[in-house]
N, C-alpha and C positions, 0 to 999 in steps of 0.2 A: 771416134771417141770411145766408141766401144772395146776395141782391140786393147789402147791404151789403159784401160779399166783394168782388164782381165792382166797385165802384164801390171799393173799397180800391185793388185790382189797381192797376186805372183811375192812382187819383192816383200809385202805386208808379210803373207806365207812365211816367204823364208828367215823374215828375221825372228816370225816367233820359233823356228822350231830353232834357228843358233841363241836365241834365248834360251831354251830349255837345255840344248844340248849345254852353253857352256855354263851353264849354274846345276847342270850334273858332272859334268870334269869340274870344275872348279871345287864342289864338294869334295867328291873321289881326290883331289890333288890335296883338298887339305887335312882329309883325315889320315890319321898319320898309321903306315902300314903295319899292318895284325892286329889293328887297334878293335876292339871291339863294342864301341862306342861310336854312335852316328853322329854327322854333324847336328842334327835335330836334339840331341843327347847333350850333347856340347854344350847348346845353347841355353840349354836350362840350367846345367848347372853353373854357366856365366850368367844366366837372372838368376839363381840360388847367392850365388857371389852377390850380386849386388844387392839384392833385399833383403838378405838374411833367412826369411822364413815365407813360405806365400802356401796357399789352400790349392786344392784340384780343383777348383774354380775360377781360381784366380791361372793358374800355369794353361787351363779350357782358354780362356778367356785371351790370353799371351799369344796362347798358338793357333787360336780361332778354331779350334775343333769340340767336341762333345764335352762333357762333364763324362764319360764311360769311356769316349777314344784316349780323355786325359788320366783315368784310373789306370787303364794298360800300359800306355807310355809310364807312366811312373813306375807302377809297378814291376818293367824292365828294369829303368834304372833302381828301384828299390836290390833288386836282386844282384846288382853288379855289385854294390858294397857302396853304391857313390851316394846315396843320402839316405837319411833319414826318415821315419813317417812317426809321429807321435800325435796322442790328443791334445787337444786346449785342455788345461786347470779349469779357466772360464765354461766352456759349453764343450761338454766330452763326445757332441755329435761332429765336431769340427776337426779334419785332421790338417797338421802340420807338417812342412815338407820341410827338410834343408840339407845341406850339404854336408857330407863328413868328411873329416882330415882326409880320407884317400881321394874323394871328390875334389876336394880342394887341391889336392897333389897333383892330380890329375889333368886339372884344368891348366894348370901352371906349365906342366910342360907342354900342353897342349897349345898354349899360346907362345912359347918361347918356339914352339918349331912355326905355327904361323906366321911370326912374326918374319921368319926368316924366308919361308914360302915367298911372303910377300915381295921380302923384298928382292927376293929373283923372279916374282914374275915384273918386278917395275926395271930390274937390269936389263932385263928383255926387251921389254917394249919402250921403255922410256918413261919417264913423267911427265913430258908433255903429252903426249899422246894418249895418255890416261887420263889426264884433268881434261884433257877435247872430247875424250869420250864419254867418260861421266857430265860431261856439259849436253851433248848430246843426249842422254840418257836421261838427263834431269828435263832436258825442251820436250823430248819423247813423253816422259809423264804427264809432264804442266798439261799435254793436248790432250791426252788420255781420258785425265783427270776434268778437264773443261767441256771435251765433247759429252763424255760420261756423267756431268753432272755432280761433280765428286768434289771435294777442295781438301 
């Protein structure tokens, strides 16, 4: 029984690190090349897109990191030209984030080249085999999430 444990581990091991590896090529493939914008980048200005306006509290809070880790982060993308930062009228202690026309340009072709990514990695692999795996990947959390105490 023991031996069996230890080669359990083992496979446990190694699916977290092709976890890690492929949700690092997977980024690396979708950022699109010379770009100099992270996928992490990306994604805010797709929550920029869809709320309009949100706080360094509120983007801390998105990305589950500091109120300070979230000032840096922004202040990156403040310096690429892709948003915005202004005060509230209301409380001029409150800043404002949002997107500007190049941000929004940005995102646009960002997503038209995803879009396309995608869909050569589904010509590759297939769509059955993708919905099996995400099925997989959805049972894989449900246990995760139930051993952990989590819902």
């Amino acid at each position: 029984m023991g031996e069996n444990f230890v080669c359990d581990a083992d496979i446990l091991e190694k699916s977290a690190a092709l976890f890690r590896r492929i949700w690092q090529v997977y980024q690396e493939y979708l950022t699109p090349e010379g770009s100099q914008v992270s996928p992490h980048q990306m994604y805010l200005l797709k929550l920029l897109e869809r709320e309009s306006t949100l706080t360094p509290s509120e983007i801390a809070g998105q990305f589950g990191i500091t109120l300070g880790a979230a000032t840096g982060f922004i202040d990156r993308v403040y310096k690429l030209g892709l948003i915005t930062r202004t005060r509230s009228e209301e409380d001029r202690r409150l800043v404002l984030i949002q997107l500007t026309p190049e941000g929004a340009s940005l995102l646009q072709a960002f997503e038209q080249q995803q879009k396309q990514k995608h869909r050569d990695i589904i010509n590759k692999i297939g769509l059955p085999e993708i919905i099996a795996m995400n099925q997989s990947l959805e049972k894989f959390l449900k246990v995760l999430e139930e051993l952990g105490g989590r819902k």
